[in-house]
N, C-alpha and C positions, 0 to 999 in steps of 0.2 A: 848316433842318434840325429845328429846333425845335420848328415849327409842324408841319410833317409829323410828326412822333415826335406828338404832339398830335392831329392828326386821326385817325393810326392807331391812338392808343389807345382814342379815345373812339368810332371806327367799332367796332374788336375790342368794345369795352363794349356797347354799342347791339345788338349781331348776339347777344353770348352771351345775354342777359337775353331776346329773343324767343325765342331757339332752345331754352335751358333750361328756360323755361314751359310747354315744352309735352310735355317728355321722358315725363313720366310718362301722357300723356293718350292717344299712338299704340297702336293694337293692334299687337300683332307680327305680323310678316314670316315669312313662310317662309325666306326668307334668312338672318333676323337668328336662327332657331333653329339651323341651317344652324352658322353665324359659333360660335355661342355652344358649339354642341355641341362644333367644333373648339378651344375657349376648354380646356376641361376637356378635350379628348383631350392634349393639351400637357403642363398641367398634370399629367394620371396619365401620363405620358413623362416627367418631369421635363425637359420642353423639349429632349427630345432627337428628333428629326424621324422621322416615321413615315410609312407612306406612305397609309394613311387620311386622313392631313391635308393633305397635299399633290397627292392624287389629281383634284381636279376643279378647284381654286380657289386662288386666291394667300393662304395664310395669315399674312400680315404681320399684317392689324389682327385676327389671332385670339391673334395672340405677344402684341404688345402688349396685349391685353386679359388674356391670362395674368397678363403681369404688372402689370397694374389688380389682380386679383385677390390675388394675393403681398401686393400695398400698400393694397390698403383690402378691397374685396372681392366678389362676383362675380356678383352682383344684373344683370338685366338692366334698371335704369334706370341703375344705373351707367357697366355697359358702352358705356349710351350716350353718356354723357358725354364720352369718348374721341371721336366726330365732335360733338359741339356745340366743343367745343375747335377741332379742326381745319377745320368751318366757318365758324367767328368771324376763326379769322385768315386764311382765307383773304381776307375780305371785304378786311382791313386790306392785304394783299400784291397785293388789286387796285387799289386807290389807290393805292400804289407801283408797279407795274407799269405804269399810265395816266399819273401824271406823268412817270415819267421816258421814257416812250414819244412822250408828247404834250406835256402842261401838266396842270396842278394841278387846272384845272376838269374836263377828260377822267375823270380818277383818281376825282374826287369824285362825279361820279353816276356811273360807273358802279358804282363802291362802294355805293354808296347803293341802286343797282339791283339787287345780289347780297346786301346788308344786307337787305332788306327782301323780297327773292322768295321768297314763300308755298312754292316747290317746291325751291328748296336750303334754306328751312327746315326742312323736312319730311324732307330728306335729311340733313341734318346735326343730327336729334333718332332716328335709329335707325342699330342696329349694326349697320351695313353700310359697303361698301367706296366706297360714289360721295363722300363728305367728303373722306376722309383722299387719293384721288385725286388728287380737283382740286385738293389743298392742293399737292399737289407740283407739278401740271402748271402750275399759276400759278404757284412760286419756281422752275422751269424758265422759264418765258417771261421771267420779272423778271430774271434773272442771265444766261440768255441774251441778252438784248436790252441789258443792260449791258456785257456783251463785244464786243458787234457795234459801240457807241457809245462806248468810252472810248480815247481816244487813247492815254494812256501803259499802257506794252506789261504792264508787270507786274501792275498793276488786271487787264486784259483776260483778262490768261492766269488770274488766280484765277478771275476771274467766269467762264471757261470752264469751269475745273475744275469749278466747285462746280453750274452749269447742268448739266454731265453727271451728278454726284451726283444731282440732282435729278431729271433723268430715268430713271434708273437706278432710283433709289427709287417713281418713279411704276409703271416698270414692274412691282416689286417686290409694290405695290399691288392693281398690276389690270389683266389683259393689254391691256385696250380702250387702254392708253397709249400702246403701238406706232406707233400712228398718228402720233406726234410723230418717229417715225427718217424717216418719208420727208418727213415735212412740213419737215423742218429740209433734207433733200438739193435737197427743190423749193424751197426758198428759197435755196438758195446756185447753182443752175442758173438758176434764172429770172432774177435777178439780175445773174447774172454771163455773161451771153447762152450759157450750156450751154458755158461752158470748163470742163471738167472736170479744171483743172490746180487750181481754188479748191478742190475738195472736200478738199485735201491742205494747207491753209490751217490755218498752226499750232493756231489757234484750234479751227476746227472739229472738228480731229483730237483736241485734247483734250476736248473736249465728248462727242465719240463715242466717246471709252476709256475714259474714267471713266464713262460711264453703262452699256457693257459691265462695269468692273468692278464697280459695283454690283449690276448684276442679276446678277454670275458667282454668289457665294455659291446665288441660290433656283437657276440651271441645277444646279449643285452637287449641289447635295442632291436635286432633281428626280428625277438619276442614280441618286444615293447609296440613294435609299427605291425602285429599280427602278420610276418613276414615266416618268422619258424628259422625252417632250414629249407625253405622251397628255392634256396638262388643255388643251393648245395644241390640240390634234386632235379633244379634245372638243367643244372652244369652239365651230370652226369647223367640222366638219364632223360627227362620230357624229349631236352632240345633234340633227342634223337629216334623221336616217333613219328618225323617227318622227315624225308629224305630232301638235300636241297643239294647243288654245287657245292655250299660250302660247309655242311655239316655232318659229311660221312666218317663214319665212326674208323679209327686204322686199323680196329679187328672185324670190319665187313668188308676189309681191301681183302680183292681172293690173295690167296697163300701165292698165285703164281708173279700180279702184281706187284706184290708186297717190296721186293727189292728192288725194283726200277724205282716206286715211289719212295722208297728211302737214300738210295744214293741220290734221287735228284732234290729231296730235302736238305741234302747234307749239303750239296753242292748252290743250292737256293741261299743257305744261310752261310756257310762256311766261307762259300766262294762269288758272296753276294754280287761284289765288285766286277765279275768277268766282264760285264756289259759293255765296256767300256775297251774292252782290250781287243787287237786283231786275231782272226781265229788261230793265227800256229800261238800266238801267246795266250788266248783262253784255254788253250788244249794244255799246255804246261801247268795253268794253274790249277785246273781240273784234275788231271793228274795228283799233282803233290797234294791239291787238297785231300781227295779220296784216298788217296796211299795212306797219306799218315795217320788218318781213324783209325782203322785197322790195328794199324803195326802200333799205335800209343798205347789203345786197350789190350792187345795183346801181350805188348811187352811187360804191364803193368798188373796182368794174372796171374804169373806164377810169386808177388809177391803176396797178393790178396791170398792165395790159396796157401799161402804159408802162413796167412793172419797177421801180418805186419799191419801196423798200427797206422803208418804214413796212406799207402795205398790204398788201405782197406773206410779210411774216412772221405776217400776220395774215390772210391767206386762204390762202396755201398748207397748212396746218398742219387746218386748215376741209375743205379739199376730199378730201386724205387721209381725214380722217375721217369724212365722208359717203361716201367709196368704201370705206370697214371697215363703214359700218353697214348698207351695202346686201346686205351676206353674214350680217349678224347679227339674230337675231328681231328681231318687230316690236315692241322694247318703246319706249315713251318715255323711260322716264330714260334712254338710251342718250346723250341729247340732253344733257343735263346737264352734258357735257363741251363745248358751243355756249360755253356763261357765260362764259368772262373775253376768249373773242375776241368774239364779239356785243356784248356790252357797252362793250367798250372801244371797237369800230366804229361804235356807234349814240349813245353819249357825246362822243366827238372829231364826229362828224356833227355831232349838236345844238351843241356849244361850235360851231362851226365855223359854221354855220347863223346864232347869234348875230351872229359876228363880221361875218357878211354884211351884217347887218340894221343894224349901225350903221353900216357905211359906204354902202349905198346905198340903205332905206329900204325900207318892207313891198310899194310897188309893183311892183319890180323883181326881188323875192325872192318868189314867188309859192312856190316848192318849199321853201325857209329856212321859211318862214310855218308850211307843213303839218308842216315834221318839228318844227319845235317846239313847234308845238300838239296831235302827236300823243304826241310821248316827254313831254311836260306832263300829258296824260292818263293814257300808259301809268305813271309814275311817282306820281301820282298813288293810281290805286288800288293799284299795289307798297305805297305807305304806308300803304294804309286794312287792305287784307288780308293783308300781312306783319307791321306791327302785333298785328294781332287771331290770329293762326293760330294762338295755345298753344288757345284756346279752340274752336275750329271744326276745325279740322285732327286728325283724329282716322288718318288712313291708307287707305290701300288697302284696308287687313282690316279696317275701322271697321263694315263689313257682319254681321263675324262675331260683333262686340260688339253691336250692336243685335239680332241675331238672336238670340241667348242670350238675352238680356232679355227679347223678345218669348215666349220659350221659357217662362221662369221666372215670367211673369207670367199666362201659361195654364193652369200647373203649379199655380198659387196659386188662381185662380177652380177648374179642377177639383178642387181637394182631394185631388188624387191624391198619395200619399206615399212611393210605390217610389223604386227605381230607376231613373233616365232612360237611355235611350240613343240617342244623336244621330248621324244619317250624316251623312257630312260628304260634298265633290268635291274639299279640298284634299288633293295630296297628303301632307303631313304634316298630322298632328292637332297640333300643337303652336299652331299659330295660332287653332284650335276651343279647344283646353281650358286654354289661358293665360286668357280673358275669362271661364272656368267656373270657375276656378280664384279669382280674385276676384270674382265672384261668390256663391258661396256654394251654388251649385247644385248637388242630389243629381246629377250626371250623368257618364256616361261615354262614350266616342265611339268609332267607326269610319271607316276611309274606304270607300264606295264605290264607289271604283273599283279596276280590275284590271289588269294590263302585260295589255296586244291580244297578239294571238297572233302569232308572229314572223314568218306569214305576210301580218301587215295591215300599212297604212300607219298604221294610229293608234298612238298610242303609249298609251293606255287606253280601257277601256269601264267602262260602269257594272255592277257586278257581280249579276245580280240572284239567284243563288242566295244568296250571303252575307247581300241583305235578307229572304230568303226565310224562311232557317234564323232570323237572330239579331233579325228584328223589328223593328228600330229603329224607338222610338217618333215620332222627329221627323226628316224632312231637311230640310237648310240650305244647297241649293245657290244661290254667286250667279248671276245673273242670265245672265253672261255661258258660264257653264258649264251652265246647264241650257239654252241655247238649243244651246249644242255637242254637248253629251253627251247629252242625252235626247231621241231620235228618237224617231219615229211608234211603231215596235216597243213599244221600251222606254217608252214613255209608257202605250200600250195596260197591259202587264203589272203596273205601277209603281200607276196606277190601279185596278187592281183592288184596294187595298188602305189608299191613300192619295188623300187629298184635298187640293189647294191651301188652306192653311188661311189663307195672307199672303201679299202679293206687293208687295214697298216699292219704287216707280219713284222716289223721291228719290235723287239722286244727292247723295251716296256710295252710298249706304244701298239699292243696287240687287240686291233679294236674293229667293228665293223660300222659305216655310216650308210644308213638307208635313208635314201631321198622318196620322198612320197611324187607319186607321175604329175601332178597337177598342185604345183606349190602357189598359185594365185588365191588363195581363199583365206577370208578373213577368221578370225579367231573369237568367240565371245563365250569368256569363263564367266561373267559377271553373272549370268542367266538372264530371263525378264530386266526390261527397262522398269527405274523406280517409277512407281504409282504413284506413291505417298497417303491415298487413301486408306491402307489397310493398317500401317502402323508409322509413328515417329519416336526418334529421341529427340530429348531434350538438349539443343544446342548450348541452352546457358550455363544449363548444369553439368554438362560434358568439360565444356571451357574452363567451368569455374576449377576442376578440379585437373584438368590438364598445366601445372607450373611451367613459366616461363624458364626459370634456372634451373637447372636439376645436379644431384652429386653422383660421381659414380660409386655405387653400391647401392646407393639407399633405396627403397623400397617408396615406391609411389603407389595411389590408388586411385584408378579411373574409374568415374562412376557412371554410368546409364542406364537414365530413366526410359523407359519402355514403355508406351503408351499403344493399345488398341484401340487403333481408329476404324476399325472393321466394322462388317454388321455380325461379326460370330466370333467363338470361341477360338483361338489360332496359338497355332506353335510358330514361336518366335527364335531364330537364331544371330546372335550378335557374332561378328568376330572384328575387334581391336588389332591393332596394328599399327609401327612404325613403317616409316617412308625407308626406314634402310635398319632391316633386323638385324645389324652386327653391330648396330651402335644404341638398339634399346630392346632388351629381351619384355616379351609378353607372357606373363607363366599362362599356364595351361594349353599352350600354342594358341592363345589370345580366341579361342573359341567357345562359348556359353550358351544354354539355349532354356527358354522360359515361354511357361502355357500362359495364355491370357486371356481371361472374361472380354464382353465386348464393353468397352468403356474403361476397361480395369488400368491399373497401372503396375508397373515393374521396375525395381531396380536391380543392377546387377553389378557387382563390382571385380575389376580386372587391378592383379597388381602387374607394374610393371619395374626396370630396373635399368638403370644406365650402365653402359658397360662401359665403357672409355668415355674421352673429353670429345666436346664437336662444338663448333663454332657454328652457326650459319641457322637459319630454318627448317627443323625438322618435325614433319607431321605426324604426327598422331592421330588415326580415324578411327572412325568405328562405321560398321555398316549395317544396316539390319536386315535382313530376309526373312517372309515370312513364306510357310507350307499352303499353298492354294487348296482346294476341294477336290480339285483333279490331281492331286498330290506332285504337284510341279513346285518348285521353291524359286522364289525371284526376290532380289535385293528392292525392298522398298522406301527406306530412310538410308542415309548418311551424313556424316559430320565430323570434321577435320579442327585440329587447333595444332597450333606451332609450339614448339621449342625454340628459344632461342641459344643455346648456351648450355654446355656440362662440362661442371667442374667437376676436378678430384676434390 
């Protein structure tokens, strides 16, 4: 027991020190803004459940990231610290999972396999949902499998309890965990030759109560915030009555595609790390990756079809979930959830393989030979490129980071010294202006593209009156979205005014930059210069409620009065704002908009939220615009007050 407590610690240790390195180095996720904005709607609710946050997505690790922020504070390197935790230990609960399933040596590489893989690294250094996941779905497999193995009745019946907890909590997580309620039904059916007197098996029954009662609280509130089951319905069926890049369903991939885009999933995930290696050593690892799929599942059939009890908890749970992914876009980390059954399969293989080898010698083990010099390979480079990943691993959007630069350093040889504005294809700008943001670049962004018309199958186009009107000096789309999005049409139009000025085929870094032909021209987002005649806020009353000190968490409330100084009735738009959004969140994206009598008055009130500590003066404004007759909108009031100071 000792020794185990020992190796599990110093696995946990080994996995956070890679996965920590590298926290600050990822560009952000559209997800992980996604996560974070949900982080702060929470918080301006005082964790009371809304249905903005429960509408599309499981916000477990948005709660708990609230309350990261309550306790330290609310920085997005922080947040991520929350899955570098919960991927460290999960490495440590697969080494416990693998011994007590198999033997010690099972536990230990596949540990060492999940320790060291460049792509749950990379997953468990951002603030997203696939860490905290598979933390749960491995202390499900470890407590369930300990139920199913301990003879005396009262051990058994905890370890059922607490496995249902655990999958309850999974599901809590992240709807993709479903896949475990029928994986556990097909293992107590296969098993038990389809008497379906076992599924009423004390064990089983509490395993399947407690992991309903865990998930009842999120159905609960589902209800509660008039939400339903519509983020279930989302999952599986709306998000895909629009076709986009990245929401194509794996059963509208044609039948002839279908294996090209599964071996290069496997190899996306399995063999995340190649990037990094020279091509005769990606071709090796390519190789042993792809081989040993195969030859583990295969090997590991003929005991399933014999209904062994080991195997068959550890494919049935597999096949569910490759029948959930074949309804779910075609992303790869979908695959991510493979890790602690694959590994524990292809680890007991090799130990097993071993075992072979010393009793009858390398002659007669011709298949022993190959799988242990191929999982000696494939673990192999797991150590050379999970090691090294804080430093190379830079993300998905590491395209968007290299592209700014490229941006910033054109900007520098032209001497040009405006104002930038950059089109983006992502649909959120948050992933564009987080690497602008530390950067130091004069620049502001837009997205290019537009919701298709409810008449199409697309789910957007690229918008080309928007570049028409606003100019943008640079697009930035990657690779894989201007091969999508920019048709013959729109290339023709796009062209007449833009040139391919960069085209990066290194992969990550697979991105196109379009320079616009005439980069001298000035930029004005503001619209109309303020009049001041048509409306004001009140300066005193803005101030009075803008505090000089503030704490991080707590809940502030900005107020503006709104005064029609018109001679008519006018639609009034306010939008609030920090001088720097990563150090004071604005709920509602700091935007409100109010009719007004002429002479009338308004007040409107904004909460806001400190996220970290800052030292120095930071602004707080507000700006007003009002809707002209000729239906043009121009900013006609503003007003600023400082922050001095945010403490924890």
């Amino acid at each position: 027991m000792k020794k185990d407590i020992l190796i599990g610690i110093s696995l946990f240790l080994v996995a956070f020190v890679i996965r920590v390195a590298g926290v600050s180095s990822v560009s952000m996720y559209t997800d992980e803004w996604l996560y974070w904005i949900d982080t702060n709607r929470i918080l301006a609710s005082n964790f009371i459940p809304t249905r903005e946050v429960f509408e599309y997505t499981n916000p477990f690790l948005s709660y708990i990231g609230a309350l990261i922020t309550l306790l330290f504070e609310g920085e997005l390197k922080t947040l991520r610290i929350i899955s570098v935790i919960f991927g460290s230990l999960t490495v440590s609960m697969l080494y416990l999972f693998g011994k007590v399933m198999y033997d010690r040596m099972t536990g230990l590489i596949a540990a060492l396999f999940l320790c060291f893989s460049p792509y749950h690294s990379l997953y468990s250094r951002i603030f997203m949902l696939e860490a905290l996941t598979l933390f749960f779905i491995t202390l499900f497999l470890y407590f369930f499998w300990l139920s199913q193995c301990s003879e005396e009745w009262k051990k058994s019946t905890t370890y059922a309890i607490i496995s249902g907890a655990m999958m309850g909590l999974a599901f809590d997580a992240k709807y993709i965990s479903f896949f475990l309620f029928p994986g556990v039904l097909v293992y107590v059916l296969w098993t038990r030759r389809f008497d379906f007197k076992e599924i009423l098996d004390t064990k089983i029954i509490l395993t399947l109560i407690f992991a309903f009662l865990f998930f009842l609280p999120l159905l609960i509130i589902l209800f509660y915030t008039g939400v339903g089951l519509n983020p279930i319905v989302y999952q599986s069926k709306e998000r895909f009555e629009k076709v986009s890049v990245a929401n194509i369903r794996v059963a509208d991939i044609p039948l002839i595609e279908l294996p090209v885009r599964v071996e290069r999933s496997i190899l996306d995930v399995f063999a995340h790390g190649a990037v990094v290696l020279s091509p005769p050593l990606k071709s090796i690892f390519f190789f042993s990756t792809i081989s040993l799929f195969p030859i583990t599942f295969l090997c590991y059939l003929p005991d399933f079809m014999r209904r062994e009890k080991k195997s068959t908890f550890l494919i049935a749970p597999v096949l569910m979930l490759l029948v959930l992914l074949f309804g779910l876009p075609n992303k790869p980390y979908y695959m991510i959830n493979l890790f602690p059954f694959y590994f524990i399969m292809l680890s007991h293989l090799t130990a097993k393989s071993f075992e072979h080898l010393k009793r009858n010698g390398c002659y007669r083990n011709i298949l022993s030979v190959l799988i242990i010099s191929l999982t000696v390979i494939m673990l192999f480079f797991y150590l050379i490129t999970g090691s090294t990943s804080p430093f190379w691993d830079e993300g998905e959007y590491s395209w968007i980071k290299s592209g700014v630069e490229y941006i910033k350093n054109d900007i520098i040889r032209s001497g040009y010294e405006g104002r930038i504005l950059i089109g983006t294809t992502t649909y959120s700008k948050a992933p564009v202006n987080y690497p602008i943001y530390f950067s130091d670049l004069n620049a502001s962004t837009i997205s290019i593209l537009k919701p298709a018309s409810k008449y199409s199958s697309e789910l957007a186009d690229i918008d080309l009156e928007k570049i028409n009107i606003l100019k943008p000096h640079y697009l930035i789309p990657s690779e894989e979205k201007y091969e999508y999005y920019f048709k013959e049409s729109i290339k023709r139009e796009i062209f007449k005014n833009y040139k391919i000025f960069f085209h990066s085929k290194m992969y990550p870094h697979r991105y196109y930059v379009l320079k616009r032909n005439m980069l001298n021209h000035q930029i004005n987002l503001e619209g109309s210069p303020m009049s001041g005649k048509d409306g004001k806020i009140s300066q005193d009353l803005f101030d009075g409620s803008v505090p000089n000190v503030m704490k991080v968490g707590k809940i502030y409330t900005v107020l503006v009065q709104v005064k029609n100084t018109g001679d008519s009735r006018t639609n009034f738009y306010v939008n609030v704002y920090s001088s720097d959004q990563y150090v004071v969140y604005v709920d509602g994206g700091g935007w409100c908009s109010i009719v007004l009598n002429r002479d009338s008055t308004g007040m409107l009130k904004f909460k806001i939220i400190p996220l970290r500590e800052y030292a120095g003066d930071l602004s707080i404004t507000a700006d007003l615009y009002a809707r002209f007759e000729d239906g043009t909108c121009g900013k006609v009031d503003s007003c600023s007050d400082y922050v001095v100071e945010i403490i924890k």
